[in-house]
C-alpha positions, 0 to 999 in steps of 0.5 A: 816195818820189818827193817833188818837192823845192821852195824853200818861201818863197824858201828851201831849208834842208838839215839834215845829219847826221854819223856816228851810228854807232849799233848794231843793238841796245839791248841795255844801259842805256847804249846806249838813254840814248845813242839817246834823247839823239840823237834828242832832239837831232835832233827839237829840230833840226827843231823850230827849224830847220824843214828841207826835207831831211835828209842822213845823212853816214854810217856811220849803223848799223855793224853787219853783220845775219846774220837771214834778211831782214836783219830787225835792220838794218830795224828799226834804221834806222828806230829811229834815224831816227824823230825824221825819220820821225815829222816827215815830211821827206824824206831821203837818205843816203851810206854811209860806209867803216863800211857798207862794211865789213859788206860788205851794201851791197845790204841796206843801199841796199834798207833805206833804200828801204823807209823811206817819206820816203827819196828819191833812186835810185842810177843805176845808170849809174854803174859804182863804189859802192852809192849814186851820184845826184843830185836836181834842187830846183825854185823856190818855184812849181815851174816850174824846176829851180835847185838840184841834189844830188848824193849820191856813194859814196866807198867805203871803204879804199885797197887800197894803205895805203902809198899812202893809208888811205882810198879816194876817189872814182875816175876812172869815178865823175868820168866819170859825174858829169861826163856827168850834169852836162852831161846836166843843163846840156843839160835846163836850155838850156846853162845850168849849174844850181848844186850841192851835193854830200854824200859821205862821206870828204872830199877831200884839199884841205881840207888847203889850209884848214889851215896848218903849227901854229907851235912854241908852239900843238903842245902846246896847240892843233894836230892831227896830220894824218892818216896820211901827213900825220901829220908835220905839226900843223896849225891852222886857217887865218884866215878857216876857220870851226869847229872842228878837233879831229883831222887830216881823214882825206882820202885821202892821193892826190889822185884828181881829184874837186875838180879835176873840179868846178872843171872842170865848174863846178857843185858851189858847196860840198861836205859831208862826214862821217868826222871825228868832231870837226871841223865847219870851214868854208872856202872852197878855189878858190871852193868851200865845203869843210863838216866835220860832225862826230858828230850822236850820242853813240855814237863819240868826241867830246863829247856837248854838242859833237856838232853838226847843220849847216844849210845854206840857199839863198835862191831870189833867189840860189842860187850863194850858200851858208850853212851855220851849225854847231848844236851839242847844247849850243845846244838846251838839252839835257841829255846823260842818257848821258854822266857829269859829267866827259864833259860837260866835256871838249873833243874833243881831250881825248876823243881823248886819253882813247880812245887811253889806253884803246886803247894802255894796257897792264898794270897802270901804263897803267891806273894812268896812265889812272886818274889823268888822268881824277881830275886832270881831275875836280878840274880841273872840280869848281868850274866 
């Protein structure tokens, strides 16, 4: 799809998705309820919204497809973007570290191709990762180029954990992006042209948004950083805007990607997947650091608390951002997949629950794990 993509009305809104991780089969009653509470989700998103574009986070269908022509995964992907699909509206999309992990990127990149309002060709210039490009948007009369996106693979784990558990976007990836961005500064008379950029696993500074958790919010409120981070508990600083329900797991090496931006000078904000539970919104040196969480019911989080994000661009003023966080529950939506007391619990005590259920062992774990989720239902019973 060549879609010319145009400010409509002095406007450019964006509807970003996170993490579906959604499977290759319905293949129980449960996993098709949790397919169609997402796509009542995303259709009712698009109703009120009325976005230009939609952009998946990834990690958007994680399992590895065996058939000859890769059949099961083609007819996946187009089963969980129907709702996108059916409206018409262009798309794009960046892998996350789970498609990575089916080692079928080739396949992947190539099901997306096939899907008739997906947008965006991976340069093939750029010598690391499946899908790296950018997609230049122009006025409300199409007669120049004001916006520009930029799509960036950010592959998947360190090949060093003891350096870092996930990977980041490397120097000959910056290489490219800071070549195209000129290229595209050159086009535009030397004039630098305003951007967003999409990637899956977010950069080390949206550590800087955080702040060290003071002795009596650790058993109520903070997190724990994520791996090498792990020593600290954090809290959103003042003026960080949203949620944060686990610590943001960045690569724990920081491998020049932002410093690259402030360098170049273009890219005005940055959205991000990975974290199923965080949807803060911070700014770091002047530029707009974004957290969507889990737009699906397929992974941990609280299904009333899965969110889409909309970021708009007003046409007057195209260095400025605004970007609002929709949660499930804002629609009115009732969440057929989920039982009474998942409806309830926050994305900390979702967290909580998953780790009972990965580290319990024997008999008394089980024991245990029963008994929190009964206290918790009494908890709930009349609220």
């Amino acid at each position: 799809m060549n879609t010319e993509l145009k400010f409509k009305n002095g406007k450019f809104k964006i509807m970003s998705l996170g993490d579906l991780h959604e499977s290759l089969e319905l293949d129980t009653p449960h996993r098709i309820k949790r397919r169609r509470d997402m796509h009542n989700f995303i259709k009712a998103g698009i109703l009120a919204l009325q976005p230009d574009l939609v952009v998946l986070l990834g990690d958007t269908c994680n399992h590895r497809d065996e058939t000859e022509g890769y059949t099961k995964y083609k007819a996946a992907l187009r089963d969980i973007l129907k709702p996108v699909i059916d409206a018409g509206i262009p798309f794009c999309y960046v892998l996350g570290n789970h498609e990575h992990d089916q080692e079928q990127e080739e396949l992947i990149v190539n099901a997306y191709k096939e899907i008739e309002n997906c947008i965006g060709e991976n340069d093939p210039t750029c010598p690391r990762g499946n899908f790296n490009c950018n997609i230049l948007v122009k006025n409300t009369a199409g007669t120049e180029n004001i916006l520009n996106l930029w799509f960036i693979d950010s592959n998947n784990c360190c090949e060093d954990p003891k350096l870092s558990k996930y990977d980041w976007v490397h120097q000959d990836q910056i290489e490219w992006y800071e070549k195209k961005a000129n290229e595209i500064k050159l086009d535009n008379g030397g004039r630098t042209i305003p951007a967003i950029l999409f990637q899956h696993i977010p950069v080390i500074e949206e550590y800087e948004l955080l702040r060290k958790a003071k002795p009596h919010e650790i058993p109520f409120s903070a997190v724990e950083g994520h791996h090498l981070f792990s020593k600290n508990k954090y809290m959103l600083k003042d003026g960080v805007e949203g949620y944060l329900g686990e610590g943001p797991c960045t690569p724990c090496y920081n491998g020049g990607q932002f410093a690259s931006w402030k360098r170049t000078g273009d890219v005005i904000a940055a959205f991000f997947g990975h974290d199923h539970t965080n949807d803060f919104t911070g700014y770091v040196d002047g530029i707009m650091l974004g957290q969507n969480k889990t737009s699906g019911l397929c992974c941990y989080t609280d299904g009333c608390r899965s969110a889409i994000r909309l970021t708009t661009i007003n046409e007057d003023d195209p260095w400025k951002v605004n970007s609002k966080i929709y949660h499930f529950k804002d629609f009115g939506l009732n969440a057929t997949s989920l039982g009474p007391i998942e409806k309830r619990i926050t994305d900390k005590q979702s967290i909580a629950m998953h780790k009972i259920g990965y580290t319990a062992a024997g008999v008394t774990a089980g024991v245990a794990a029963i008994t929190g989720i009964v206290a918790l239902a009494r908890k709930f019973k009349n609220k």
